[in-house]
N, C-alpha and C positions, 0 to 999 in steps of 0.2 A: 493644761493637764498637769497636777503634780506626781510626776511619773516615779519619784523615790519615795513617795509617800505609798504610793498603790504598790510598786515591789516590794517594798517594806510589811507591808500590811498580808501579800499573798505570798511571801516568799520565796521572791526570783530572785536570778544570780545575775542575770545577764541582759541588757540590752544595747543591739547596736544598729546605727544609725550607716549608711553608707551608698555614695554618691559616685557613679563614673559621667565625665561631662561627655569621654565620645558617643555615648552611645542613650547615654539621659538617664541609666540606669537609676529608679530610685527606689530603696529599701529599705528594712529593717530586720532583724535579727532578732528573736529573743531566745533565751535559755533561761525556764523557769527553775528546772532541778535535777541533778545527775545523779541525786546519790544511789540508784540501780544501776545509772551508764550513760552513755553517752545521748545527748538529747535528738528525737526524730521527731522530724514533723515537714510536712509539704511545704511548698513553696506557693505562696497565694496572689496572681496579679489579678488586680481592682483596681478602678477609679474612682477612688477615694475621694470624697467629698475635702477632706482637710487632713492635715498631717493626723492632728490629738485622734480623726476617727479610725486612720490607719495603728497608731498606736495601742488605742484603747484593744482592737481588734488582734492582731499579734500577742497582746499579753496575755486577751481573754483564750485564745487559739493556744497556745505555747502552754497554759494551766492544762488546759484540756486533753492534749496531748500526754502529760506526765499521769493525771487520771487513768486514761486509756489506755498506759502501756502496765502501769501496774496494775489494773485491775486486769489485765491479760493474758497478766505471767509474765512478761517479756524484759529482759536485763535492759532495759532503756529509759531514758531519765525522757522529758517534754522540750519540746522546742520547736518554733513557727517562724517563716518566714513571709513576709506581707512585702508586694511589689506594689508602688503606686504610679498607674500611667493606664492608658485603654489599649486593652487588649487586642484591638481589630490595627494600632498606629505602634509599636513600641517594639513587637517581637521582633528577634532576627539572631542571625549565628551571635552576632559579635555580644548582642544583648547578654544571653547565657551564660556564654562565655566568659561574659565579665561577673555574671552572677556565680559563677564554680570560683573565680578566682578571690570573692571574698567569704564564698564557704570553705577554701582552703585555708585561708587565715585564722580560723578557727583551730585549725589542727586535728581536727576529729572530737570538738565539744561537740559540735553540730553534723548531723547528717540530714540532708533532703530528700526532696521527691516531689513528682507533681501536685497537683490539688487544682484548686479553680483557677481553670483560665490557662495552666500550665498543663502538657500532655509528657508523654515520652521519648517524643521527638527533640522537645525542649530539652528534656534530661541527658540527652544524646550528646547535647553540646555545654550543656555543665559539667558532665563529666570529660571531657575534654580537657579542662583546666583541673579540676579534684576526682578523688575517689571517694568522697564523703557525700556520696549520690545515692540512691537506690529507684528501683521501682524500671528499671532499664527496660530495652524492650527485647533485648537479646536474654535478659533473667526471668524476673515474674513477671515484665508487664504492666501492662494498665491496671494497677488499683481496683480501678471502680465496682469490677464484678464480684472480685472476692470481697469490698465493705456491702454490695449487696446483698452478695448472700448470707454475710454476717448476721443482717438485716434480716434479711429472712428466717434465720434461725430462734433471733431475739422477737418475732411478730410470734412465731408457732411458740415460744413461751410465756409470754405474753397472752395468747389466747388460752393456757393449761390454765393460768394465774386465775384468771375472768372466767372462764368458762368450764373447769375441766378439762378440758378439750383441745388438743394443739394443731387438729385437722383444719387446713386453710380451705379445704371442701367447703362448699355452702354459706363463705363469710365474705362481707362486704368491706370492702378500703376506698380510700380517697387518698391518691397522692401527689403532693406538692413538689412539683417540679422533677422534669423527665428527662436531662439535658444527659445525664452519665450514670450515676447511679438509681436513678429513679425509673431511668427507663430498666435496666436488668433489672429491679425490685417488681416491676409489674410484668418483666417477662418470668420470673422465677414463681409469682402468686398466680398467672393466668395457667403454669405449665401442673402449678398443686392444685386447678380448677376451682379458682376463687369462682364464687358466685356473680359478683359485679364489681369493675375497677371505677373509678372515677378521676381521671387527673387536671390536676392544671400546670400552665407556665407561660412564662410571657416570652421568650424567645421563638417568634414564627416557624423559625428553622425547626426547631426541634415540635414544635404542636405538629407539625405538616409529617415529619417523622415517626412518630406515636401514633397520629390517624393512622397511616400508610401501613405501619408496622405492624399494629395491634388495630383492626378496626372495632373490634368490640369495647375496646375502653372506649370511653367517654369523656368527652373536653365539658369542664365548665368552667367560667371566668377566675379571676383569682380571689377577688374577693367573695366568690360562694364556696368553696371549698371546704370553709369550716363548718358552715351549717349544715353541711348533707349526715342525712341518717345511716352514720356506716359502723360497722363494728370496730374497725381502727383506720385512726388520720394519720398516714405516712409522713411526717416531714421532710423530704431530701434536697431540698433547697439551703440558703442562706440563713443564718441565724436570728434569735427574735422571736419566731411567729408566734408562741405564746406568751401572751403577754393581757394587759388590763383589756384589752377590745377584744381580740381574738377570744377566749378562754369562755367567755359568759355565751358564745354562740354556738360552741363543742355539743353535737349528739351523739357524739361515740363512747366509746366504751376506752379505747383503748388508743395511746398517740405514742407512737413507734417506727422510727423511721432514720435515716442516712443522716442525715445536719447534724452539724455540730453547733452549741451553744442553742439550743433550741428555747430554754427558757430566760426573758428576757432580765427575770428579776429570780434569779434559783432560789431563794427564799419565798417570796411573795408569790413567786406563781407555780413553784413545787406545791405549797401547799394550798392554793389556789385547784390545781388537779384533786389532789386527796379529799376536800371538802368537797368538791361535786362527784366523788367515788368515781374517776379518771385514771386508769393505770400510766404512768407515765413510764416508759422503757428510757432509763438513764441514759443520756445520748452516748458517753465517752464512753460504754460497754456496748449498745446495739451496735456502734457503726465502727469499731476495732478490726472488721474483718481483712478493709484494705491496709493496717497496719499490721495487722499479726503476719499477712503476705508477704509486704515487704522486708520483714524480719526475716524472716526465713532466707532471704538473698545472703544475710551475714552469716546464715549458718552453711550454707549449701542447698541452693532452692530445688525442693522438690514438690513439686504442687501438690499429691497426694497429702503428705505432710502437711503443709499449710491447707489444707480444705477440712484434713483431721483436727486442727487447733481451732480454725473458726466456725466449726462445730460446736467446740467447748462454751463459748458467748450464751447459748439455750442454759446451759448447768449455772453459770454462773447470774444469769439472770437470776435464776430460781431461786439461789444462795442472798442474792441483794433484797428482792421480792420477801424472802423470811428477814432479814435483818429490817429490813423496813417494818414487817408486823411487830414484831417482837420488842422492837424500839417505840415503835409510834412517830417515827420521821419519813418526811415524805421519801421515796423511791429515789432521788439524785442526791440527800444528802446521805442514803443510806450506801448509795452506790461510793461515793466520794470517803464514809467507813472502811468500807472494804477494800480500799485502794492505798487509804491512808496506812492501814495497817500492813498491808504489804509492804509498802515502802519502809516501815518503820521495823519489822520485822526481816528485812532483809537486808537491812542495813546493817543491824546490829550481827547477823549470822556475816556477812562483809566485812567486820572492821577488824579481825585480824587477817597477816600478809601471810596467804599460801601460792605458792610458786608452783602453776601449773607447768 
C-alpha cells in the first residue's frame, strides 16, 4: 500500500505503527486532522487478514471520524485506532494497559474509546496508563445505545425525507447485525411500534440473544437481508455492504443504519443509491450519537444533555437531505459539504489567539 500517497491525497497528519513484544500488542494509530481539536475515535480489535487491510481500515475509519465530528458540532478533529490480533486469544489487563501507554505518547493529539471487539471494561485498564480515554464506565458508558439512538432519530428523518412522515408506526426494517448497536436499534423501533423487524448476523451468541430478547423479530440468513421488501435496510454491522452485488438487490426505500464506511465505493455506489431513487442516511451523521456522548465526558457528562445533542442528528439530516437537492449530489458527498465547511469555517473564526 502506498500509504503517503493515500495521506497525501486525503489529508492526514498522522500515522502510527506500534508494537509491545510482552504482551503481542499490535496496532496503529492514525490522526487524520485537528484543526477543530484534538482527534477522537474508538479503538478497533480485528483479525485482520494483512497489515495494508488493517491500514487501509484505520485511515478509512480516522477520515470518518473527523466527518462526524464536525458535522456534529463538536471541537474535535478524526482519529482511529485499529488492533490486530483475535479477540476471543489477545485481551488482558497488561494488553490495555500497554495500549493507554502509547495513547499517552500522543500527548492528547489522540483520545480513545471503545468500538468493535473493545468494551468499557477494556477502557478501565487504558485509562490506568492515560487520561486521553473516554467512554468510561463510571462516566457515559457504553457508546452503543446513545449511536443507537442517534440511529433512531436519523431513520424518523429519513422516513419525513421519503415519506412525509417520521412515524416509525406501521414501517418495515431489515437490520444487519445485532451484536450492540443493532440490537438497541431494534429495541428503540419495536418500542415506536415498527410494523415488522427483520435481522440478521452471524455470531450464534448474539442470533440466540435477539430470538430470546425480541421474539417477534425475525432471523434471516445474511445473505437475504438485502432483498427483503422493507421500508429501510439498517446497516449496523461492518463496513462495505453497499457495494456492485449488494445495491442491484435493495427493495427499500431507505438504508440508514449504525456502520461506519457503509458505501464501499462513496462515489460509485453513493450515486449508485440516487439512480435507483434510494435515500442513503450519510453514515458519519446517522451513527455520531455514540460520539456526540462521549463528548460530553470532556464537558461535564450529563446525559440529559447528551440525549438533547443527539437529537439534533434528525435537523441535521434534513439540512444534508436539502444540500443534496439543491446540489444534485448524492446524500454522503452532500453530507461530507456540510462538514467540509465547518471545519473550514471554524477554523478561520480559530485562527486568532484568545486567552480563555
Amino acid at each position: 500500500m502506498k500509504k503517503f500517497e493515500y495521506m497525501e491525497k486525503h489529508g492526514y497528519e498522522q500515522l502510527v505503527f506500534f508494537h509491545d513484544a510482552t504482551t503481542g500488542l499490535k496496532g496503529i494509530t492514525c490522526i487524520h486532522d485537528t484543526s477543530l481539536g484534538p482527534a477522537l475515535g474508538g479503538t478497533r480489535l480485528w483479525n485482520y487478514d494483512n497489515e495494508d487491510d488493517a491500514t487501509l481500515d484505520v485511515l478509512r475509519l480516522a477520515r470518518g471520524m473527523t466527518y462526524k465530528a464536525a458535522a456534529a458540532g463538536l471541537n474535535l478533529g478524526g482519529g482511529k485506532t485499529v488492533l490486530i490480533g483475535d479477540p476471543e486469544k489477545v485481551k488482558s489487563e497488561a494488553y490495555f494497559r500497554g495500549l493507554g501507554r502509547y495513547v499517552q505518547t500522543l500527548n492528547g493529539r489522540y483520545i480513545t474509546a471503545e468500538d468493535v471487539n473493545t468494551s468499557t471494561k477494556d477502557m478501565d485498564f487504558v485509562n490506568m496508563e492515560t487520561d486521553y480515554v473516554v467512554g468510561l464506565k463510571h462516566k457515559s458508558g457504553n457508546p452503543s445505545p446513545m449511536t443507537a439512538l442517534g440511529a433512531f432519530h436519523g431513520i424518523r428523518a429519513s422516513l419525513m425525507e421519503v415519506f412525509g412522515d417520521d412515524t416509525i408506526e406501521g414501517r418495515t426494517f431489515s437490520v444487519q447485525g445485532a451484536g450492540q448497536t443493532g440490537d438497541y436499534l431494534i429495541g428503540y423501533l419495536l418500542e415506536a411500534k415498527a410494523k415488522k423487524i427483520y435481522f440478521t448476523e452471524i455470531n450464534e451468541k448474539h442470533i440466540e440473544k435477539i430470538k430470546k430478547k425480541y421474539p417477534e423479530v425475525e432471523f434471516v440468513e445474511p445473505d437475504d437481508i438485502y432483498g427483503l421488501e422493507v421500508d429501510v435496510y439498517a446497516p449496523c454491522a461492518l463496513g462495505a455492504t453497499m457495494n456492485d452485488e449488494t445495491i442491484p438487490q435493495l427493495k427499500c426505500k431507505i438504508v440508514a443504519g449504525t456502520a461506519n464506511n457503509v458505501l464501499d465505493d462513496e462515489e460509485k455506489h453513493g450515486n449508485m443509491l440516487k439512480e435507483r431513487n434510494i435515500l442513503y442516511s450519510p453514515d458519519f451523521v446517522i451513527n455520531a450519537g455514540g460520539l456526540i456522548n462521549v463528548y460530553h465526558e470532556l464537558q461535564g457528562y450529563s446525559r440529559e444533555n447528551a440525549e438533547n445533542d443527539i437529537s439534533k442528528i434528525y435537523d441535521r439530516l434534513m439540512d444534508i437531505y436539502k444540500i443534496a437537492k439543491e446540489t444534485g449530489k448524492h446524500t454522503q458527498e452532500a453530507a461530507k459539504l456540510f462538514a467540509k465547511e465547518r471545519i473550514k469555517t471554524i477554523s478561520t473564526v480559530r485562527a486568532n489567539f484568545v486567552k480563555r
